[in-house]
MIVO-28182 format. One record per residue (C-alpha): residue number from 0; x, y, z; chain; residue in one letter. Coordinates in Angstrom, 3 decimals, m for minus. Example, Ala and Ser with C-alpha at 12.3 -4.5 7.8 and 13.67 -1.06 7.14 Angstrom:
2
0,12.300,m4.500,7.800,A,A .
1,13.670,m1.060,7.140,A,S .
! end
This chain:
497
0,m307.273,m48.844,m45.977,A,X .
1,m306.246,m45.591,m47.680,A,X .
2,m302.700,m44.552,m47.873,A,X .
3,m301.394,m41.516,m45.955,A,X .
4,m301.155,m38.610,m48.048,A,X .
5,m298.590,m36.031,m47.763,A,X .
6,m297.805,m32.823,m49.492,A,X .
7,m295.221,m32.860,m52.491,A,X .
8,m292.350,m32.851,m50.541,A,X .
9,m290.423,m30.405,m52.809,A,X .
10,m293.249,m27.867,m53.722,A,X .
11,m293.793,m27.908,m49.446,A,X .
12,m290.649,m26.955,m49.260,A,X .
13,m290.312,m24.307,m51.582,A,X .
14,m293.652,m22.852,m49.617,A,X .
15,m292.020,m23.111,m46.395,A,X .
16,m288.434,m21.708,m46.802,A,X .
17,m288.157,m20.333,m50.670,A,X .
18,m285.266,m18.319,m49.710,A,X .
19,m283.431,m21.111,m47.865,A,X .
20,m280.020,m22.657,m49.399,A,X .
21,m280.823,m26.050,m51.109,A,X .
22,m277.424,m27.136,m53.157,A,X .
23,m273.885,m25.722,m53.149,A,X .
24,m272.161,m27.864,m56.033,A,X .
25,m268.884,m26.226,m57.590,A,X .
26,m269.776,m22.474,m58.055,A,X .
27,m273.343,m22.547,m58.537,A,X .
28,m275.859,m21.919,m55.543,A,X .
29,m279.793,m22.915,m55.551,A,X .
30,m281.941,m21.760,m52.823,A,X .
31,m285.499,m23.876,m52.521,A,X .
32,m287.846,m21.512,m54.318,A,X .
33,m285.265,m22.031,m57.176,A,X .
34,m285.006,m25.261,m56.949,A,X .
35,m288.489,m26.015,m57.254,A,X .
36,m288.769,m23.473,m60.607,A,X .
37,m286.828,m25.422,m62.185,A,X .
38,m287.510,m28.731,m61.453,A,X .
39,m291.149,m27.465,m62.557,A,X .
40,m289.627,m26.554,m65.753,A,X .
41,m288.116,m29.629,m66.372,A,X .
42,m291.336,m31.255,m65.479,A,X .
43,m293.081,m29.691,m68.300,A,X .
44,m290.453,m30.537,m70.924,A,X .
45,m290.283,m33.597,m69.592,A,X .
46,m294.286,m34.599,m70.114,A,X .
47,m293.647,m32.552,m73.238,A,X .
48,m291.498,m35.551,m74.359,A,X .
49,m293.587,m38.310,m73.485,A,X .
50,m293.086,m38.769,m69.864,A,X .
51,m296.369,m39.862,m67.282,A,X .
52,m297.016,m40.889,m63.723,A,X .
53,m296.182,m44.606,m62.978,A,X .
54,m293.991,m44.932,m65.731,A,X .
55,m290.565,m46.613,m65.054,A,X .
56,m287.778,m44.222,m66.443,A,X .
57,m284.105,m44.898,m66.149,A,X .
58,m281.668,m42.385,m65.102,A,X .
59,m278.000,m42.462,m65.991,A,X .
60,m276.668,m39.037,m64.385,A,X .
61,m273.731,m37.871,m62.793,A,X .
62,m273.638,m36.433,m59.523,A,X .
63,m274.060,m32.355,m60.263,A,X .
64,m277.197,m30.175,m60.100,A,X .
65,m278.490,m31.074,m63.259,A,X .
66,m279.034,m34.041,m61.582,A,X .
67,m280.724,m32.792,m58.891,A,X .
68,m283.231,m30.548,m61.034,A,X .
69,m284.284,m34.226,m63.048,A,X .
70,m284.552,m36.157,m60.092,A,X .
71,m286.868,m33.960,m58.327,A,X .
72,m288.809,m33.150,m61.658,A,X .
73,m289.517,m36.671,m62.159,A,X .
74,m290.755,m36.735,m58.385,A,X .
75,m293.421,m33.390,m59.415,A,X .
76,m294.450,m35.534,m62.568,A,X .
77,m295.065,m39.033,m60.016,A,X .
78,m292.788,m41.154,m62.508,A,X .
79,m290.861,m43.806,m61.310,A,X .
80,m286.798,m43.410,m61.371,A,X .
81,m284.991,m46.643,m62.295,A,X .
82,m281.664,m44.866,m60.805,A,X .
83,m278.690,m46.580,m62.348,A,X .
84,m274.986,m46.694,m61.030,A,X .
85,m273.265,m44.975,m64.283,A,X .
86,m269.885,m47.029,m63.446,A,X .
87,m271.602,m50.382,m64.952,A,X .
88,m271.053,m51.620,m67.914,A,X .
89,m273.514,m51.303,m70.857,A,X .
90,m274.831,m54.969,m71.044,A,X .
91,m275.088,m54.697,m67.456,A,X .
92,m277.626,m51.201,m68.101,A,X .
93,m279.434,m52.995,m70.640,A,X .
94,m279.860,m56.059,m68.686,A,X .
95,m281.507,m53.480,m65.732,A,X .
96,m283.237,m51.347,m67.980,A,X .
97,m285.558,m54.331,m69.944,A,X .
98,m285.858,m55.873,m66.199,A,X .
99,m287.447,m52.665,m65.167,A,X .
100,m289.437,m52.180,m67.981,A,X .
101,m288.326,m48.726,m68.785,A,X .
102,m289.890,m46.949,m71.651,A,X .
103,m287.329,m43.777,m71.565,A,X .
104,m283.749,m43.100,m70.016,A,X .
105,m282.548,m40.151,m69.446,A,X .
106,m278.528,m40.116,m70.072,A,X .
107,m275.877,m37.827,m69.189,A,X .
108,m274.485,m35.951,m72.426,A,X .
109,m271.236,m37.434,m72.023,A,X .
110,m272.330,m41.046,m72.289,A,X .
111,m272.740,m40.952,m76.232,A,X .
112,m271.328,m44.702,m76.602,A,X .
113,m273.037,m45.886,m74.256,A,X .
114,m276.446,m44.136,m75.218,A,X .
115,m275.421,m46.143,m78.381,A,X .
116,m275.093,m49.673,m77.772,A,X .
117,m278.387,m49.451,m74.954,A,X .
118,m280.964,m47.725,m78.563,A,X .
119,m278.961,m50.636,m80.652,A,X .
120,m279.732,m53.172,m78.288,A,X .
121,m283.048,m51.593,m76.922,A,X .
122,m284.634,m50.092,m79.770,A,X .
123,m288.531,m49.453,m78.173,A,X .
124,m286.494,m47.466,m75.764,A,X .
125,m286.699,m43.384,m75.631,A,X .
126,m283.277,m42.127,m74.910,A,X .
127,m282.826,m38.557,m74.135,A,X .
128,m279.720,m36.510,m73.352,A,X .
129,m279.844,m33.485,m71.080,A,X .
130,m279.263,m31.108,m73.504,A,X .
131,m282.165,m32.609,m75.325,A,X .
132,m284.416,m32.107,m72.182,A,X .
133,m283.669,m28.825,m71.298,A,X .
134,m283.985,m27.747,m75.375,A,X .
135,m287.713,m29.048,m74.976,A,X .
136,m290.952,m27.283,m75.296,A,X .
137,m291.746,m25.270,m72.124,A,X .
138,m295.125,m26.740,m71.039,A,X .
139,m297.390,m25.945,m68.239,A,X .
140,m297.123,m29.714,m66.550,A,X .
141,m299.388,m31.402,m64.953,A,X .
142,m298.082,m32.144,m61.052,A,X .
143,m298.511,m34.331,m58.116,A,X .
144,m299.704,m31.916,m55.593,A,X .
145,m299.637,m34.672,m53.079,A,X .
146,m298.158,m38.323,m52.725,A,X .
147,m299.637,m41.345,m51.373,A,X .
148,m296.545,m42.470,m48.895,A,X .
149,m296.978,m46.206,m50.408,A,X .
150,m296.295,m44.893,m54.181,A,X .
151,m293.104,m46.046,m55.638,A,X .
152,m290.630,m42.988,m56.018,A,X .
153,m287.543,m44.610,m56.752,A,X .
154,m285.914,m48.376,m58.214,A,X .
155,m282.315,m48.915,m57.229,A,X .
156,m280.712,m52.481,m58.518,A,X .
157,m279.418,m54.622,m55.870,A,X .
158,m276.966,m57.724,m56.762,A,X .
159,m278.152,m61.057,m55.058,A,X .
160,m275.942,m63.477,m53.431,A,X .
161,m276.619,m65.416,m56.616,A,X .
162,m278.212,m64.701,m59.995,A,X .
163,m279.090,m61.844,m61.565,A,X .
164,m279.671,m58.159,m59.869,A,X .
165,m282.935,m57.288,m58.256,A,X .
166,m284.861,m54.141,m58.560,A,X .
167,m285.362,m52.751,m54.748,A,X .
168,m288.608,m50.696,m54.960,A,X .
169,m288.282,m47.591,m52.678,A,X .
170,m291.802,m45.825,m52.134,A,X .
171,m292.206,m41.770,m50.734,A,X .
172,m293.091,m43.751,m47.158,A,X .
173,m289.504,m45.627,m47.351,A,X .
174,m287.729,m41.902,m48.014,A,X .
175,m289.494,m40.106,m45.535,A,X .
176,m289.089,m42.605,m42.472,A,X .
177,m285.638,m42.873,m43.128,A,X .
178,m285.037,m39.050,m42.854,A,X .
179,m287.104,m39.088,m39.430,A,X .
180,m285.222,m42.369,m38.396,A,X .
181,m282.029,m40.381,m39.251,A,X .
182,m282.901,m37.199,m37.395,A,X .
183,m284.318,m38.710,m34.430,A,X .
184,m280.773,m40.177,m33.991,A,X .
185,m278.561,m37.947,m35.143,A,X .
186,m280.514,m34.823,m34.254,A,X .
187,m281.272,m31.832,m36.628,A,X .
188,m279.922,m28.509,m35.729,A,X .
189,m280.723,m24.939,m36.731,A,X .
190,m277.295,m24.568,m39.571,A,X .
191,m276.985,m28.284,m40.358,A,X .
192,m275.536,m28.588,m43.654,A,X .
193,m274.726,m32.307,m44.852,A,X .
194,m271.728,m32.717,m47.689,A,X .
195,m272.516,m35.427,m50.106,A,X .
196,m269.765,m36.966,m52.175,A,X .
197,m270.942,m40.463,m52.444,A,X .
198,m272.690,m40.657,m55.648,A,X .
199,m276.549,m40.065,m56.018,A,X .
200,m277.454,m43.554,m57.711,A,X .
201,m276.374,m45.609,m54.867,A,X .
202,m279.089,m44.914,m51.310,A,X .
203,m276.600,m43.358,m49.453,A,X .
204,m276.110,m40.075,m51.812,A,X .
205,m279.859,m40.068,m52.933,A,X .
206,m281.136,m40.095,m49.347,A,X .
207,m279.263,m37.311,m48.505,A,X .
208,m280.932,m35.310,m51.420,A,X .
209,m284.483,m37.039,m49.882,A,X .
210,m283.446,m35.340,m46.501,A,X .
211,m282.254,m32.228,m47.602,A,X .
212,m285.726,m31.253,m48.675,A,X .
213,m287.782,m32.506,m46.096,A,X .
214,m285.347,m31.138,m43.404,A,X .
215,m284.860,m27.534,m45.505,A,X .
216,m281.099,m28.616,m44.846,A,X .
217,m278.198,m27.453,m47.772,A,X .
218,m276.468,m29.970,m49.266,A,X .
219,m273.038,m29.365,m50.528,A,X .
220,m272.706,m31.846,m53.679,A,X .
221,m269.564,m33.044,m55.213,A,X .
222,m269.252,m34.669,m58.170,A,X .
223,m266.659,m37.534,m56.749,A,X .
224,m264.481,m37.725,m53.974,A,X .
225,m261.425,m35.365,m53.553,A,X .
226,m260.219,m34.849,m50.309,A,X .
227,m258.554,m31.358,m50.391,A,X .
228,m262.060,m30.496,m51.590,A,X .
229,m263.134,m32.254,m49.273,A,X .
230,m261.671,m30.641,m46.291,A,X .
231,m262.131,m27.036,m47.670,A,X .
232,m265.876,m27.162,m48.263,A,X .
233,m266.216,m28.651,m44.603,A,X .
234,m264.683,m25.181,m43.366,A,X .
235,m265.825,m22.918,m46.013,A,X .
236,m269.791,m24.452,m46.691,A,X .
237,m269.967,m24.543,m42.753,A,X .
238,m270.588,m28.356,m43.155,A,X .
239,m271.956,m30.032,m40.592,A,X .
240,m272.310,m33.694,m41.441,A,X .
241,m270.683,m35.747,m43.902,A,X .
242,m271.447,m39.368,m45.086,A,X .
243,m267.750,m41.861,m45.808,A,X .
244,m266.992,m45.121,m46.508,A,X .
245,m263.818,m46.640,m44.628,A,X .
246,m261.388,m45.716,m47.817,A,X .
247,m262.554,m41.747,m48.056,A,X .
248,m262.296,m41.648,m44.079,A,X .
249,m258.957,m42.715,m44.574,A,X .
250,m257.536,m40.079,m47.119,A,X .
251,m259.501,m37.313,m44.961,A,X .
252,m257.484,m38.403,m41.709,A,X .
253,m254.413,m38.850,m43.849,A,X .
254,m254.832,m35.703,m45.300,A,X .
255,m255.421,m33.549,m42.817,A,X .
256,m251.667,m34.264,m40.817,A,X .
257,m251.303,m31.676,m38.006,A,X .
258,m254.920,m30.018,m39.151,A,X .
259,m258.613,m30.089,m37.235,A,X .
260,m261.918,m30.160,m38.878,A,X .
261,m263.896,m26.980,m37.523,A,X .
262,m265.939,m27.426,m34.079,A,X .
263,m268.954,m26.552,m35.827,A,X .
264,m268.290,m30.358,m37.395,A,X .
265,m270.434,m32.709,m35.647,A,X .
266,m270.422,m36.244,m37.461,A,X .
267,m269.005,m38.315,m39.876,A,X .
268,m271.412,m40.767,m40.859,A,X .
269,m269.981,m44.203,m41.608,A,X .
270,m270.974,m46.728,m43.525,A,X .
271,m269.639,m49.983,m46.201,A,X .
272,m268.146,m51.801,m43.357,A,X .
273,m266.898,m51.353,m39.729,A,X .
274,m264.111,m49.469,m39.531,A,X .
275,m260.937,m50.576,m38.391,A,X .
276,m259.394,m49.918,m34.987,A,X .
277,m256.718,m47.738,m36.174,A,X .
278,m258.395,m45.670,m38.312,A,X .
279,m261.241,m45.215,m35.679,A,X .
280,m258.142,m44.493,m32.769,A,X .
281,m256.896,m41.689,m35.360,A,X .
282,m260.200,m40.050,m35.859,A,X .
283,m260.522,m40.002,m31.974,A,X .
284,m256.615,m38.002,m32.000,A,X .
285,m258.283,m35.590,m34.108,A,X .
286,m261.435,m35.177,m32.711,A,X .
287,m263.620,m36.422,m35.633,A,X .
288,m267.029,m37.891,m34.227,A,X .
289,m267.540,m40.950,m36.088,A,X .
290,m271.002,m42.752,m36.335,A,X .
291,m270.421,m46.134,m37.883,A,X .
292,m273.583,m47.529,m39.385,A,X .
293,m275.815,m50.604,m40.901,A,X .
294,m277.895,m50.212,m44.025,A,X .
295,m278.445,m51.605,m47.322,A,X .
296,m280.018,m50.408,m50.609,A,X .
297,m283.489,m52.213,m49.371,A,X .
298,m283.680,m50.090,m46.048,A,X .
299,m283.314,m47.046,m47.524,A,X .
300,m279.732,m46.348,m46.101,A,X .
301,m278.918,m46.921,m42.408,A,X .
302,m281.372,m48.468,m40.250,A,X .
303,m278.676,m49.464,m37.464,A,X .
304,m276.435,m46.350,m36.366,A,X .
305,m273.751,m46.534,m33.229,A,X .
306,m272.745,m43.009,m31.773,A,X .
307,m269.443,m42.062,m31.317,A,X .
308,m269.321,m42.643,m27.803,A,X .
309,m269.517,m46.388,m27.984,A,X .
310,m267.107,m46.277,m30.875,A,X .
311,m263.932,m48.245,m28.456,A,X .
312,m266.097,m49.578,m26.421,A,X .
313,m268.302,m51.554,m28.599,A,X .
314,m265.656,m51.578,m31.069,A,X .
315,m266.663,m53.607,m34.476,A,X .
316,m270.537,m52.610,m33.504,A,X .
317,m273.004,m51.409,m36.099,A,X .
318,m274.833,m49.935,m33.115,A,X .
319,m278.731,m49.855,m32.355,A,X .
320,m281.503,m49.856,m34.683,A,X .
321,m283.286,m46.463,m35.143,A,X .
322,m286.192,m45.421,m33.589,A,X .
323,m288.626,m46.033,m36.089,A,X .
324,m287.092,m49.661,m37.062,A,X .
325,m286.651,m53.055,m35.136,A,X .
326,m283.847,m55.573,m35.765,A,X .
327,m284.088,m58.771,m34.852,A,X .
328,m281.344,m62.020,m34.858,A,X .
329,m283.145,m65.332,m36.037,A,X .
330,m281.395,m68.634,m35.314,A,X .
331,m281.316,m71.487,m37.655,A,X .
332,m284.054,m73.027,m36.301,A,X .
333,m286.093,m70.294,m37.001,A,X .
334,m286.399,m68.865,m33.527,A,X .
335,m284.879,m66.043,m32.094,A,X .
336,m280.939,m66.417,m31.482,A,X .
337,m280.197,m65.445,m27.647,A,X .
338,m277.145,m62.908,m27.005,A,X .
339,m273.999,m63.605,m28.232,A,X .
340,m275.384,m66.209,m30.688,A,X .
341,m274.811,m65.481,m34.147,A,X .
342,m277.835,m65.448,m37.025,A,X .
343,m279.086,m63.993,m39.534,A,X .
344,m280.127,m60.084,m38.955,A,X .
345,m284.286,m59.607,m40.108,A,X .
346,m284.979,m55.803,m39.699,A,X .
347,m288.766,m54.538,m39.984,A,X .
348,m289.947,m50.742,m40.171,A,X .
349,m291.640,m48.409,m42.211,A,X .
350,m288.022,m47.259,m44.325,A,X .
351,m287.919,m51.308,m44.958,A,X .
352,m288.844,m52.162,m48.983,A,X .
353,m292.313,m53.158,m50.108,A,X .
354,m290.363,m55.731,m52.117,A,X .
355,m288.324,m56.515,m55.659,A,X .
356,m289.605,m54.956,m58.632,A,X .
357,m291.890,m57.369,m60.676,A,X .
358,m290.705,m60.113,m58.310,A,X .
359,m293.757,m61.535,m55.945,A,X .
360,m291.949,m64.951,m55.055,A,X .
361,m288.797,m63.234,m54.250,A,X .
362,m290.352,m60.898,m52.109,A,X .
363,m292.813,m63.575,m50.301,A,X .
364,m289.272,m65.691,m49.764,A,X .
365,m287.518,m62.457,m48.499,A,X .
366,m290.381,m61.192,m45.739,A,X .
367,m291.616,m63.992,m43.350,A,X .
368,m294.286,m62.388,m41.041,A,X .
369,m293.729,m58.806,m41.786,A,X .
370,m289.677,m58.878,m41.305,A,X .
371,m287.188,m58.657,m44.019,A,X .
372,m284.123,m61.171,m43.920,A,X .
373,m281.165,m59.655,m45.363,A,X .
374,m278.954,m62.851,m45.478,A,X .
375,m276.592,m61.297,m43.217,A,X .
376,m275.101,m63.129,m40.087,A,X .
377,m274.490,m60.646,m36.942,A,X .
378,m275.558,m61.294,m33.272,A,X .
379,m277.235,m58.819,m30.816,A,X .
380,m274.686,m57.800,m27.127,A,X .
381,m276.693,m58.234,m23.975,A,X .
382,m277.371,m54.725,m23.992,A,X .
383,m278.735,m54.904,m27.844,A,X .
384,m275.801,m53.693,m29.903,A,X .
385,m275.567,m55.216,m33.152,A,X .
386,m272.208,m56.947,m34.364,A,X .
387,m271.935,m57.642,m38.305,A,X .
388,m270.020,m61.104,m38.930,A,X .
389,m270.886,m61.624,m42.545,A,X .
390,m272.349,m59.318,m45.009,A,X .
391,m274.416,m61.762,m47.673,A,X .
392,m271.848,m63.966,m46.175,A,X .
393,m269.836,m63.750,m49.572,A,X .
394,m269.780,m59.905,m49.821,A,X .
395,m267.176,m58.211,m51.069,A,X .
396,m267.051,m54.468,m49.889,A,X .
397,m264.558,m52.414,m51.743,A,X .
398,m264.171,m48.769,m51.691,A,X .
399,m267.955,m48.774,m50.031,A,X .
400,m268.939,m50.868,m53.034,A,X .
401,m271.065,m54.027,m52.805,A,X .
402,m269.753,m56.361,m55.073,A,X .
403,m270.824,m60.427,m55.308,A,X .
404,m268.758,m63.029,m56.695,A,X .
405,m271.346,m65.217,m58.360,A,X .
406,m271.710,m62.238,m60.658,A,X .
407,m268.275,m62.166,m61.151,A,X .
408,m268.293,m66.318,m61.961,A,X .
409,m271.176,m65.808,m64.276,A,X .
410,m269.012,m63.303,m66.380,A,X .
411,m265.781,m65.410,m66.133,A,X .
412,m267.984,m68.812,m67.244,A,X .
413,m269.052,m67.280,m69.971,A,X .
414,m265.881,m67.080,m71.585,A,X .
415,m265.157,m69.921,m73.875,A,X .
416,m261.325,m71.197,m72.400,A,X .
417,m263.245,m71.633,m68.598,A,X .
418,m264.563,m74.301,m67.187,A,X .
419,m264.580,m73.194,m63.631,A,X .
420,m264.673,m69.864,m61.954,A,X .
421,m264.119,m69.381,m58.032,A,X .
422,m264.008,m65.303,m56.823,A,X .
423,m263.223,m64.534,m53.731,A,X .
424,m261.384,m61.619,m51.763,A,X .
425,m258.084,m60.256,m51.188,A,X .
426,m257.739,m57.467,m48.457,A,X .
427,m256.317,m54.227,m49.706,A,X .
428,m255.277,m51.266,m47.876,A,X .
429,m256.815,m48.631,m49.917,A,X .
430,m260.051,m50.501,m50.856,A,X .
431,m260.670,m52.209,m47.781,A,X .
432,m261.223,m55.303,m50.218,A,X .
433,m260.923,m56.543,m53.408,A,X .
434,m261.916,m59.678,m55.873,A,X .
435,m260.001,m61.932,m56.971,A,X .
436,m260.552,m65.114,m59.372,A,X .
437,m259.499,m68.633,m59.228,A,X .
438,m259.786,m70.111,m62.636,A,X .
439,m260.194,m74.005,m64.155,A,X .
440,m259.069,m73.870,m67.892,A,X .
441,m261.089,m75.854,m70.195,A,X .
442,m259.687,m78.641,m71.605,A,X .
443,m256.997,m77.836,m74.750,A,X .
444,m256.851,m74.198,m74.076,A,X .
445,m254.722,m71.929,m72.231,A,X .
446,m256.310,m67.867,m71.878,A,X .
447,m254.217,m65.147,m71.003,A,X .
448,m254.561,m63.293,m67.207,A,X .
449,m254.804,m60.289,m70.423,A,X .
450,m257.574,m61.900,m72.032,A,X .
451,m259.325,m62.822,m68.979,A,X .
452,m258.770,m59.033,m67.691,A,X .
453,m260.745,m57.792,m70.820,A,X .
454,m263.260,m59.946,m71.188,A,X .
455,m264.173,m58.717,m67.832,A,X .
456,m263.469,m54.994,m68.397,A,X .
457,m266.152,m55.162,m71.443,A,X .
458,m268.745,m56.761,m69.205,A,X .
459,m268.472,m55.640,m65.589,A,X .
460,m268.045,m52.429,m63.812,A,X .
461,m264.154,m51.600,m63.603,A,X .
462,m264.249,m51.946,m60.024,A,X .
463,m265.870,m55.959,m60.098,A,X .
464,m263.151,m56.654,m62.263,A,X .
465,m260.981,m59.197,m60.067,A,X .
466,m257.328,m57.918,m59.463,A,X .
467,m255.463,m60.900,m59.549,A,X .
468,m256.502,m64.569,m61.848,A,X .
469,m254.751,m67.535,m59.914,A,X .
470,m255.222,m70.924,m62.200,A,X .
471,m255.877,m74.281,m60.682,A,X .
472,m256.763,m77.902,m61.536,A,X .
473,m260.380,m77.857,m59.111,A,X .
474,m262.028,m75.425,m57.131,A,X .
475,m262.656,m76.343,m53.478,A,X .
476,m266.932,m77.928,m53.530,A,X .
477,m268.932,m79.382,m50.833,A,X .
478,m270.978,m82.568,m50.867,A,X .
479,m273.518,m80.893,m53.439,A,X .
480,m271.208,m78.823,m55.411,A,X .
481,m271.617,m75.477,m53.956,A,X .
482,m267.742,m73.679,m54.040,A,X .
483,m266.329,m73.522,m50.168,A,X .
484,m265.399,m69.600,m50.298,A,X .
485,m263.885,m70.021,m46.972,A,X .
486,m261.658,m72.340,m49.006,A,X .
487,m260.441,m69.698,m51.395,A,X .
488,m259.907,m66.977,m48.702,A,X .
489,m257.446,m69.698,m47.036,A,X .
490,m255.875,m70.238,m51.005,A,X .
491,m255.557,m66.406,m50.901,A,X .
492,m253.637,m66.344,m47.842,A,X .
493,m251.196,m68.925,m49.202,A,X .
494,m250.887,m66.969,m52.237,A,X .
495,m249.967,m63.538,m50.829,A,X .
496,m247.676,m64.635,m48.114,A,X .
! end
């Protein structure tokens, strides 16, 4: 069967509404037509320097409009972006980067030691800084007038319950089904303008960018989170929509005191987590619509969205699957769970992953007659509201950040004075959560909480770096050795009361 086919979604664009507002970030404006000029440019010094359709290229960017101008050049060329999350730690690139089988990266200037240690320890690899991209040969390039929907746009690394990271492939199909999903639920009105401040490597800030051209929506970009910034841009850009995470909802309702977000300010779209009671009864005080979601890296950001007027009365709910997806709750028996019954959540629809990069068994294991088991426990209401127990039933989720502890333990059992590593979490009132590490000593030695500390900090992103380091003589295991988590939480508890 042959593919759909659809125009280039950026050079449609540009045709439709040149003179249209694409990107506010800082000072700078960019309408479409602009937008598209450039990224053309970039395209051509791009295949100047070696790049070609299909290729895997890694991209270790900041959020800012740089950014923006690669991403989308690298869409015109048809190469594949390995998008990376530029708060991980350089073994942790390198690891991603071989996995993929990048041939080039393209690095932000400012990451000079890190642009280091990946040539030293990837040497076949073509590293380019921006400023060496945009000093490039202007070329005519060659572009992708259209794209097959089932073409691979986009890789974003996903950490497993256990072992290594997995490369979620993200095809054209995936990005534009999740912006129709999204605007068939939350509407799309005539002055929408959607502020992005979560960063562009992780699904929730890139799909943003993917809907802001195939809307002809502005986005206003931000390079991080700051909430004064925040707040001002929401009035001043005439922002419409904004995408949070529990902790950033929390600083904005802080923040604002006796203040009001604009009436022109229709939704705050929430995701990493329901949302506690309190912070969702103080949003309601100041009349900030809040639309708490369900999504993950392989559905292309939210596939389950609850509007704000079920937000007390279906309090803790992720809400309904959108109208292009189905979500279903499978018992352990394999059939379907009845209300009430909690399971694990399988979701199907066209914004759903083809699969893991270079990984057929995973994949096969991961899609059992055409729907996708996340390995996360919920159950559906009797009127089909879906309630999120257990997210990769070991999840941590801190600051909107996934993090998993056997990645942790792998890190921590690698150092030479462990024998045993247990991570678990400890709740946090700014983060929402974050890890923490029980630790057996090996035999004869006797590391430092310091030592331990560091040896993490050179190996894991600062934020999977546990907190706290508790020692013990045994880590809680069942009948075939597998560490009772539950366990730890309860040893937490003990520990911080």
């Amino acid at each position: 069967m042959q593919s759909e086919m659809i125009p280039n979604f950026l050079k449609k664009r540009a045709f439709l509404t040149p003179e249209r507002t694409a990107v506010y970030f800082q000072e700078q404006t960019i309408t479409f037509g602009e937008l598209y000029q450039r990224s053309y440019q970039v395209a051509g010094q791009l295949q100047g320097l070696g790049m070609r359709k299909s290729q895997y290229v890694g991209v270790l960017l900041k959020s800012n409009l740089d950014t923006v101008v690669i991403l989308f050049a690298l869409q015109l060329l048809g190469v594949r972006a390995v998008i990376l999350n530029n708060r991980l730690s350089p073994s942790e690139l390198v690891w991603q980067l071989i996995d993929a089988k990048a041939v080039s990266l393209i690095i932000e200037d400012t990451f000079s030691e890190t642009k280091t240690i990946i040539n030293s320890q990837i040497p076949s690899i073509c590293s380019l800084t921006k400023a060496e991209i945009f000093s490039g040969s202007q070329n005519a390039p060659i572009i992708q007038e259209e794209i097959s929907l089932s073409e691979i746009c986009t890789i974003m690394y996903t950490s497993g319950t256990t072992g290594n990271p997995k490369g979620v492939i993200q095809t054209y199909g995936n990005h534009w089904w999740s912006s129709v999903g999204s605007a068939l639920n939350l509407g799309f009105i005539e002055g929408d303008s959607w502020l992005c401040n979560v960063p562009l490597f992780h699904i929730s800030g890139f799909s943003i960018l993917m809907r802001s051209v195939i809307y002809g929506m502005p986005i206003v970009l931000h390079e991080h989170f700051d909430v004064e910034e925040t707040i001002h841009d929401i009035h001043d850009k005439k922002v419409t929509i904004m995408s949070v995470v529990g902790t950033s909802l929390r600083r904005i309702v802080d923040a604002l005191r006796e203040r009001r977000l604009p009436n022109h300010f229709r939704c705050m779209l929430l995701g990493g987590g329901p949302a506690p009671l309190p912070l969702l009864q103080a949003c309601i005080e100041k009349e900030i619509p809040v639309f708490q979601t369900y999504g993950m890296t392989e559905s292309s950001s939210q596939i389950v969205t609850l509007a704000p007027e079920y937000s007390l009365t279906k309090l803790g709910s992720a809400g309904k699957p959108l109208f292009t997806s189905q979500l279903q709750i499978v018992a352990e028996d394999g059939g379907l769970a009845p209300s009430g019954m909690p399971g694990e959540i399988v979701i199907k629809g066209p914004n759903v992953t083809p699969g893991y990069l270079f990984l057929p068994e995973v994949t096969e294991e991961k899609f059992i007659n055409g729907w996708f088991h996340t390995g996360d426990v919920g159950y559906l209401d009797e009127e089909g509201f879906l309630y999120v127990l257990d997210r990769r039933s070991d999840l941590i989720i801190s600051g909107g950040e996934n993090i998993y502890p056997a990645e942790i333990e792998a890190v921590l059992l690698a150092h030479p004075d462990v024998s045993e590593a247990g991570v678990t979490s400890l709740e946090d009132a700014e983060w929402g959560q974050v890890p923490i590490a029980y630790i057996v000593k090996r035999e004869g030695t006797n590391p430092s909480v310091g030592a331990l500390e560091q040896f993490c900090k050179e190996r894991l992103a600062k934020y999977k770096v546990p907190k706290a380091f508790y020692f013990t003589k045994e880590l809680p295991r069942n009948a075939s050795k597998k560490i009772l988590r539950r366990e730890l939480r309860e040893w937490v508890k003990e520990e911080t009361r």
